[in-house]
N, C-alpha and C positions, 0 to 999 in steps of 0.2 A: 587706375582707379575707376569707379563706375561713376556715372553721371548721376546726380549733379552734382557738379567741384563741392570743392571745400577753399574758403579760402585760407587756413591753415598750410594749404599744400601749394599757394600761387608764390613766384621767384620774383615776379616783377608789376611793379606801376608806373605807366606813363601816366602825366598830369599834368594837363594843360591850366595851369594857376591864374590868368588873367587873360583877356581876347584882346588886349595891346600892343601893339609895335611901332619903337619910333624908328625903322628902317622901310623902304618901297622898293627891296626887291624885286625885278618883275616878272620873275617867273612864279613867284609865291601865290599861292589860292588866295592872297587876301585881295592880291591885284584882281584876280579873276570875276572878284565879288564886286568892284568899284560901277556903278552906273555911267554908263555916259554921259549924262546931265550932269548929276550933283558933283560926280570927282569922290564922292563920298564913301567908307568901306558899309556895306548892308550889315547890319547886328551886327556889328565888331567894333573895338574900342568904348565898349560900352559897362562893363564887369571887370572885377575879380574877386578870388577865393579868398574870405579874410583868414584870420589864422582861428578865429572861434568857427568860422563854415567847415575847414580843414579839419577841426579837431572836431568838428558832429561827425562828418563824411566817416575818418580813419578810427575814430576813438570805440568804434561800436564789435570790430569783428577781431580774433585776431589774428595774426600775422607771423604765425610762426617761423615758416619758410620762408618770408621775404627777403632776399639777397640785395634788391636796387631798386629806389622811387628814381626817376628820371623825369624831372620839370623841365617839358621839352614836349610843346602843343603844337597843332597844325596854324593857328595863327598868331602865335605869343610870342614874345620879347619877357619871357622869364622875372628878368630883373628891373622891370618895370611895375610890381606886383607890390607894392608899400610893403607889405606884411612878409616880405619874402626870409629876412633875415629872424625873423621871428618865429614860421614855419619851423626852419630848417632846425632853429635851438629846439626847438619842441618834438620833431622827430627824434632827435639824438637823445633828451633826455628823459620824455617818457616811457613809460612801459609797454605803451603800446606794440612797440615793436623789438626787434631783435636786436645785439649787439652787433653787429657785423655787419649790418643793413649800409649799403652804400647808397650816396643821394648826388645823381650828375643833374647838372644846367647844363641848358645849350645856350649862348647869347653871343649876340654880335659884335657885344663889347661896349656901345659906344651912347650905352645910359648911365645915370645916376654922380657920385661926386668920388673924387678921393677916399671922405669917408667911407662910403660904403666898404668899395672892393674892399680897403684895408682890414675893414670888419671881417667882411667875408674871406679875405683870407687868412684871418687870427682864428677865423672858423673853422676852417678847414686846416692849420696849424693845430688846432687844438684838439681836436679828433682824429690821433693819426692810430694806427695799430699794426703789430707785425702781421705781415701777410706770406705767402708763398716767396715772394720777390724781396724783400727786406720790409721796410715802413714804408706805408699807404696810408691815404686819408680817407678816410670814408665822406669828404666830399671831394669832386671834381668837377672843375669847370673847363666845356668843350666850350674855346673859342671859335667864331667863325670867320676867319680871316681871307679873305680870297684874293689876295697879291700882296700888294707894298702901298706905300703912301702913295703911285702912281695908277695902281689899278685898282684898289680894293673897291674903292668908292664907283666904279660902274657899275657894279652888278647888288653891292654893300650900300644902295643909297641912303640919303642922311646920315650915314654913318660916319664922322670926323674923324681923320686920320690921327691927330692930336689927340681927341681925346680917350680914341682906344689905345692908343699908346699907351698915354697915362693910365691906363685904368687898369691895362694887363700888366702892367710895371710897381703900381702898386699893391696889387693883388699877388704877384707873385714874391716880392721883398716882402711882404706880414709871411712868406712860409704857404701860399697858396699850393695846393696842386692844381696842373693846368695840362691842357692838351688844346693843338693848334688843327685845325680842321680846313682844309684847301679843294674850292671846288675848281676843275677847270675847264677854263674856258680859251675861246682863240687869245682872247685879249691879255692873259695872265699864264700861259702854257709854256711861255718862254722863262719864267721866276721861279719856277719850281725847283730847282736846287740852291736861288737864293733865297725862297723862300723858307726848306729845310734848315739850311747853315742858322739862317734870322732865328729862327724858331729854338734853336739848341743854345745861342749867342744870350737868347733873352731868357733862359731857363724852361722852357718850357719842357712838358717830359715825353711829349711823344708828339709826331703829326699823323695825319690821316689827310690821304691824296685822294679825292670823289672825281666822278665823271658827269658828266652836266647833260648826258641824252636828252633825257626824259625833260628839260629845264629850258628849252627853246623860248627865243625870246624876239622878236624883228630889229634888234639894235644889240643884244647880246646871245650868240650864238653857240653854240658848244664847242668844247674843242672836237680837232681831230688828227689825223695823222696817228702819231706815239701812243695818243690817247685816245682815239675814239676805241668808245665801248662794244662790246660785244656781238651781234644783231642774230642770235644764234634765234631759232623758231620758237614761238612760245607751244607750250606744251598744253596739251587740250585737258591736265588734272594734273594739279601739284596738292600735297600735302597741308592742308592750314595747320601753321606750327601755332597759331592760340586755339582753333577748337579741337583739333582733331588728331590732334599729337597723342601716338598712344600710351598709355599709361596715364595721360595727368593734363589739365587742362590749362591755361595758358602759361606756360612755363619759361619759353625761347621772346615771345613777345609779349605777354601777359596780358592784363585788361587796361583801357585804355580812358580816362575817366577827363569828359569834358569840363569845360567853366562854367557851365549850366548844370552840374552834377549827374550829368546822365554817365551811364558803366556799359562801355563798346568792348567788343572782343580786341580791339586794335585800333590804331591811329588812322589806319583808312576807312574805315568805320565811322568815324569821328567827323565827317562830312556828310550833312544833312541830304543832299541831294542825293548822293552814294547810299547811304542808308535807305532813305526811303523807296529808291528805284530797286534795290535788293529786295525788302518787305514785298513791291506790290507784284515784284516779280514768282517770287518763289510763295507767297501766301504765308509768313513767318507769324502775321497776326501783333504786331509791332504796337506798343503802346507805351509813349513817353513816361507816364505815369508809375509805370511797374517797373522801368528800368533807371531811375534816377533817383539818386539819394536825397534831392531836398521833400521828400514826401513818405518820411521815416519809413523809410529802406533801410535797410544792412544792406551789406556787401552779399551778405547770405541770403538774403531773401531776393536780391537780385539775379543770384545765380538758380536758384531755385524757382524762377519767374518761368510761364511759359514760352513768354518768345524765347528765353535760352534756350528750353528743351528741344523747341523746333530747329532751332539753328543749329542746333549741334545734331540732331537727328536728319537734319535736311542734307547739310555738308557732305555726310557720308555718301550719299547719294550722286550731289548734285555737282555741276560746276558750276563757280559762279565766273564767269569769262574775264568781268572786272577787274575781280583781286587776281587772278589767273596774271591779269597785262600787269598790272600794280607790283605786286609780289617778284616776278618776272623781273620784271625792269629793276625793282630794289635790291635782287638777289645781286647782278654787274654791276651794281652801280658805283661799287668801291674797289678804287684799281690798288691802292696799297696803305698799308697801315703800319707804323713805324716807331719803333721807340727805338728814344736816344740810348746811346751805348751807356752813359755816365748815368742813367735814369733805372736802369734794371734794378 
């Protein structure tokens, strides 16, 4: 298709829903933001997307193509978001969008009460549809589990073994669909086939085994041996699969839309510093204003902005070395992905 997009023709949304997390992961950008003095995260924990912001944002373009929203931000805990359960019913039942639209969370498990999950898993019980594979729910929730009740919690901080237990136990008994997500590390590189077995024990329907490179930490370290990742050369021009992908524009990773309503090409986008250091590099002409929705924008008018045009006109051109490492590094970062036999 010719520039500029349509979003009629976009497959996917990331959406970062709220800028809170009750976990202190430490390899996560939120650490990275923390002052030395205060202890404190800079802008974050301070927002989120109600389900009336939600429905300005989505309710204006539409969506014909959309295949998958994935509520799964660079600093969020998902299900920390009040309104999340409320969202989700309002995706699924308006018009707004298509039938067939799937909506994945990423979370760490270890927010909110009984009730909820139970909710959310009568949620995703209750929107199943026949797929290529048998019945699929058009929601699914990626756990992030990264060992057992002995390791998770080092790398998983604040995250209470009890009460993710509970929470993926009763998320997955209301009828949940669920997928176990395993990063590793030295400290948890040895669980990984009890992890697997746990994972199939407790219903889950698939894992995904991650490599922890790029995740360094001075007290938690990545694995290696069996697992270390790849260290193959980065390449001085890769393909960007959201602008530059030919035929049609973000398709494979789609656009990428922050808790401040700004509309990124992508989730590594979605870091101000990253953003900005792109703009004043390449001369993109970057202006908050014309790329964010709380300042009655469409989705269309956003793509139709000119710093899109530049970016998409510059890319062809340029490299940006950044996303080059980023991209790179994301491409290895997943050593295996796995559905249960009983799950197909």
């Amino acid at each position: 298709m010719s520039w500029p997009a349509n979003t009629a023709q976009i497959k996917k949304l990331q959406i970062e829903i709220t800028n809170y997390c009750n976990a202190r992961c430490p390899a996560c950008a939120r650490e990275k933001s923390i002052t030395k003095d205060s202890k404190k995260h800079i802008g974050i924990n301070d927002t989120y997307v109600s389900l009336d912001k939600f429905k300005q944002w989505f309710g204006k373009d539409k969506w014909d193509s959309l295949l998958l929203i994935d509520l799964c931000g660079n600093y969020d805990e998902p299900t920390t978001n009040p309104d999340l359960l409320k969202i989700i019913e309002w995706i699924f039942t308006s018009k707004v969008f298509n039938e067939n639209l799937q909506v994945n969370i990423a979370t760490n498990g270890g927010t909110r009460n009984k009730e909820f999950w139970s909710e959310l898993g009568k949620i995703s019980q209750a929107h199943q549809q026949l797929g290529t594979n048998g019945m699929m729910s058009r929601l699914h929730v990626i756990w992030g589990i990264d060992g057992l009740e002995d390791t998770n919690h080092l790398y998983r901080r604040n995250v209470n073994w009890n009460k993710l237990q509970e929470n993926f136990r009763t998320y997955i008994k209301q009828g949940g669909r669920a997928s176990w997500q395993f990063i590793y590390f030295k400290h948890n590189e040895h669980q990984d086939e009890l992890v697997k077995q746990r994972s199939i024990d407790e219903g889950f329907e698939r894992i995904k085994f991650r490599g922890s490179k790029s995740r360094t930490h001075k007290d938690v370290e990545p694995g290696a041996g069996k697992h270390e990742l790849s260290t193959a050369k980065v390449t001085t021009k890769i393909i960007c699969k959201a602008l530059s992908r030919p035929g049609y524009f973000g398709l494979d990773t789609g656009l990428y839309v922050t808790v401040k309503g700004s509309v990124l090409p992508c989730c590594w986008w979605g870091t101000e510093s990253h953003l900005t250091e792109l703009d004043n590099t390449y001369n993109l002409r970057y202006n908050i204003d014309n790329i964010n929705l709380n300042n009655e924008n469409s989705f269309q008018n956003i793509l139709d902005s000119e710093w899109y045009s530049n970016l998409h006109e510059t890319i062809q051109t340029e490299v940006f070395n950044k996303c080059v490492h980023h991209c790179k590094e994301n491409v290895i970062s997943t050593i295996n992905n796995q559905i249960h036999p009983n799950k197909e």
